[in-house]
C-alpha positions as CSV (number, residue, x, y, z in Angstrom):
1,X,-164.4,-103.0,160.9
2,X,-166.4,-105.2,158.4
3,X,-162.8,-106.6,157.4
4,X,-162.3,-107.3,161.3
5,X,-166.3,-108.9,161.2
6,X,-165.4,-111.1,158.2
7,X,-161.5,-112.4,160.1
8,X,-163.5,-113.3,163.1
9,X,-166.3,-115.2,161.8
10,X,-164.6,-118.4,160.4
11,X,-163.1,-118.7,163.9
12,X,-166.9,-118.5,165.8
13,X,-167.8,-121.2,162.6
14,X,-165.2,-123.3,164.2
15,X,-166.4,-122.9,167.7
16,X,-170.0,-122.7,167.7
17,X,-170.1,-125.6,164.5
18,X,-171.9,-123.5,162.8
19,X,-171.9,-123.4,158.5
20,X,-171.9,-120.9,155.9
21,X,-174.7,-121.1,153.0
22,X,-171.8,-121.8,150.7
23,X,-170.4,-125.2,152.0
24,X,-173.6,-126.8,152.9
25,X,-174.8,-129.8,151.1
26,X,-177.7,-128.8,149.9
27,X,-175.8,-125.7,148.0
28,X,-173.1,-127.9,146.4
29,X,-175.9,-130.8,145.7
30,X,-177.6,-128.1,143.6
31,X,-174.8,-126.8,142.3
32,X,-173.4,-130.3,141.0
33,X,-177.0,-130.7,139.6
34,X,-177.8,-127.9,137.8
35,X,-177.3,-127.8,133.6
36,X,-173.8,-126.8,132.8
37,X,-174.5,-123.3,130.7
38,X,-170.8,-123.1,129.9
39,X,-168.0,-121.3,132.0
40,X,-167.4,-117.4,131.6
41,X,-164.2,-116.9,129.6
42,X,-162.3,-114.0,130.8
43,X,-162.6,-110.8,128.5
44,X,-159.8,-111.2,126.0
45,X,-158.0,-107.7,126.0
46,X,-157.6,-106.8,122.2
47,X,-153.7,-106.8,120.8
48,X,-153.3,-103.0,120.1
49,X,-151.7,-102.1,116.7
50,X,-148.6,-101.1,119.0
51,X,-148.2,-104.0,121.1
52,X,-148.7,-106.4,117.9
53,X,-146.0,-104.5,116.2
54,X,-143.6,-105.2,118.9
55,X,-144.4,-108.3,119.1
56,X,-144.1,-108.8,115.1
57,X,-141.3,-106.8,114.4
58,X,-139.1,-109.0,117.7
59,X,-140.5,-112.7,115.9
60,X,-139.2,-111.1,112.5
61,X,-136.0,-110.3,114.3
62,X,-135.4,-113.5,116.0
63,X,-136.3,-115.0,112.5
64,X,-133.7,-113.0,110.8
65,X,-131.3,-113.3,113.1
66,X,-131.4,-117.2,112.9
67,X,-131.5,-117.1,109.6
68,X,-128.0,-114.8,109.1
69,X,-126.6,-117.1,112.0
70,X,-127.1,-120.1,110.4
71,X,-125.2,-118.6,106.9
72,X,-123.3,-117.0,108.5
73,X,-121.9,-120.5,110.5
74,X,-122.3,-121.9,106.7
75,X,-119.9,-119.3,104.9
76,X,-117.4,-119.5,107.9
77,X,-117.2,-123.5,107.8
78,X,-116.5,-123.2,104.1
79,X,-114.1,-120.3,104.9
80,X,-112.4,-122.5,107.0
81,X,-112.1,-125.3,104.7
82,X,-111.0,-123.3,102.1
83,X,-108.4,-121.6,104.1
84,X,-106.9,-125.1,105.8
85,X,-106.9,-126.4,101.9
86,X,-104.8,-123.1,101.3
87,X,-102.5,-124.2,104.4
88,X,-102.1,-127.6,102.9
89,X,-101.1,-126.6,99.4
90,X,-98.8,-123.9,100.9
91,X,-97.0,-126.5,103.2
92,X,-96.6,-128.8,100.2
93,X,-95.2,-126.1,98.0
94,X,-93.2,-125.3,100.8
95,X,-91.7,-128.6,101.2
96,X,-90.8,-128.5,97.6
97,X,-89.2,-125.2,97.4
98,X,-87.3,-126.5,100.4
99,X,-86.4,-129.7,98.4
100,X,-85.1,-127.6,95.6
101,X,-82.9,-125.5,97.9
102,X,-81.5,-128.5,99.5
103,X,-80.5,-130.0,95.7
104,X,-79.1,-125.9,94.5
105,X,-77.0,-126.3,97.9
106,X,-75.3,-130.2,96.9
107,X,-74.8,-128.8,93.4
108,X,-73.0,-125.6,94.9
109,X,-71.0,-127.7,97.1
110,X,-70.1,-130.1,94.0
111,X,-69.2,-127.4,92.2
112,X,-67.3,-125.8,94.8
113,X,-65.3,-129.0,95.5
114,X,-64.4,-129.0,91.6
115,X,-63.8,-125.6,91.5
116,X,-61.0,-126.3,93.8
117,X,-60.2,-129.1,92.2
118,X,-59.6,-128.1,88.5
119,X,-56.8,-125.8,86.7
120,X,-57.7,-122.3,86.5
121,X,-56.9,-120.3,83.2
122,X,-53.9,-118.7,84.5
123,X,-52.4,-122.4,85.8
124,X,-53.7,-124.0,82.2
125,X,-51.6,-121.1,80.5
126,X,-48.6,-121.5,82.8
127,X,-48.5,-125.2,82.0
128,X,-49.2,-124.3,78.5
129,X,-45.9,-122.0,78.5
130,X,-43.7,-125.0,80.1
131,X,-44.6,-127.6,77.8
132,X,-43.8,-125.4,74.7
133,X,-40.3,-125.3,76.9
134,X,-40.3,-128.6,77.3
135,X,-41.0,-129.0,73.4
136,X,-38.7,-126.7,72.4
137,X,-36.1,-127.7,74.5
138,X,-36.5,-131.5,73.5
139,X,-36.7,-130.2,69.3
140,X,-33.5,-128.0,70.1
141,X,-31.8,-131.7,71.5
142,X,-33.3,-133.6,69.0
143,X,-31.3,-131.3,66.2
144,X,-28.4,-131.6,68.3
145,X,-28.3,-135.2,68.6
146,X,-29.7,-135.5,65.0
147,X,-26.6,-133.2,63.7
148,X,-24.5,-135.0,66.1
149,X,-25.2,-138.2,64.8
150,X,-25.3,-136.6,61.1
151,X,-21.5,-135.6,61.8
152,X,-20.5,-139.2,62.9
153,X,-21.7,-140.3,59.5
154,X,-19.6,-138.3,57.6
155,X,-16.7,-139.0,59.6
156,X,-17.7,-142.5,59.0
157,X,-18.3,-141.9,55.5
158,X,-15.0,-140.2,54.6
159,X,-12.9,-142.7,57.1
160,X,-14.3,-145.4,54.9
161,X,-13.4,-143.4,51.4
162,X,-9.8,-142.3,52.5
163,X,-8.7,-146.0,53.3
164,X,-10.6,-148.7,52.8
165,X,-9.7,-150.3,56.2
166,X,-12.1,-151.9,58.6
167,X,-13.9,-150.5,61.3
168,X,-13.1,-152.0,65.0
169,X,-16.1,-151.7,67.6
């Protein structure tokens, strides 16, 4: 009921223009003139050992976590540089490799073309076998047109003892 007393009464204020002790001007003149003693500070609750402990242990966290963040973004940026300078060794030992395969491959196919190109042992042999033929033959003519020709001399020579007559050509 008081509750109900205390709703009503700022509405019979406004209807009967009647003021409360608080907002006249005599109240707030004294209270504008009166020495400033200082305002109350709310009680300050005191940080249990708990609480503090919480609140430590979380700061030390957040601290330690930023810290291994932070070197832990450090060690992967020089992770990553050291792995793209491992990429761009690789790439250029890759390219040389691939150079050397490309100058093995024109040798192989030079020395395929000559491989083609050149006698064998068996064909050097075989040619070897004909041209002692060839040599032997040519020495076996060379005796028979050597004794040939040696036989026309001694005709000659004993036509030219027997009679001493001339020669016609």
């Amino acid at each position: 009921m008081a509750s109900r007393c205390l709703a009503l009464t700022p509405k019979l204020a406004q209807r009967s223009g009647a003021r409360f002790s608080s907002t006249t001007r005599v109240l707030r003149e004294e209270a504008s003139t009166s020495p400033n003693l200082g305002s109350v500070q709310p009680q300050k609750r005191p940080v249990g050992g708990f609480r503090g402990g919480i609140i430590g242990f979380l700061f030390g966290f957040s601290l330690a976590s930023a810290f291994a963040a932070y070197h832990l973004l450090d060690e992967y940026k020089l992770a990553s540089a050291a792995l793209q300078a491992s990429v761009a060794e690789l790439q250029a030992s890759t390219e040389k490799v691939s150079a050397h395969v490309r100058r093995i491959e024109a040798v192989e196919k030079d020395l395929k073309a000559l491989a083609q190109s050149s006698a064998s042992k068996d064909d050097l042999s075989r040619v070897r076998t004909e041209l002692k033929k060839v040599y032997d033959g040519l020495h076996i003519e060379f005796l028979d047109l050597r004794s040939h020709v040696w036989g026309m001399q001694q005709d000659l020579h004993s036509l030219a003892k027997k009679d001493a007559t001339s020669v016609r050509v």
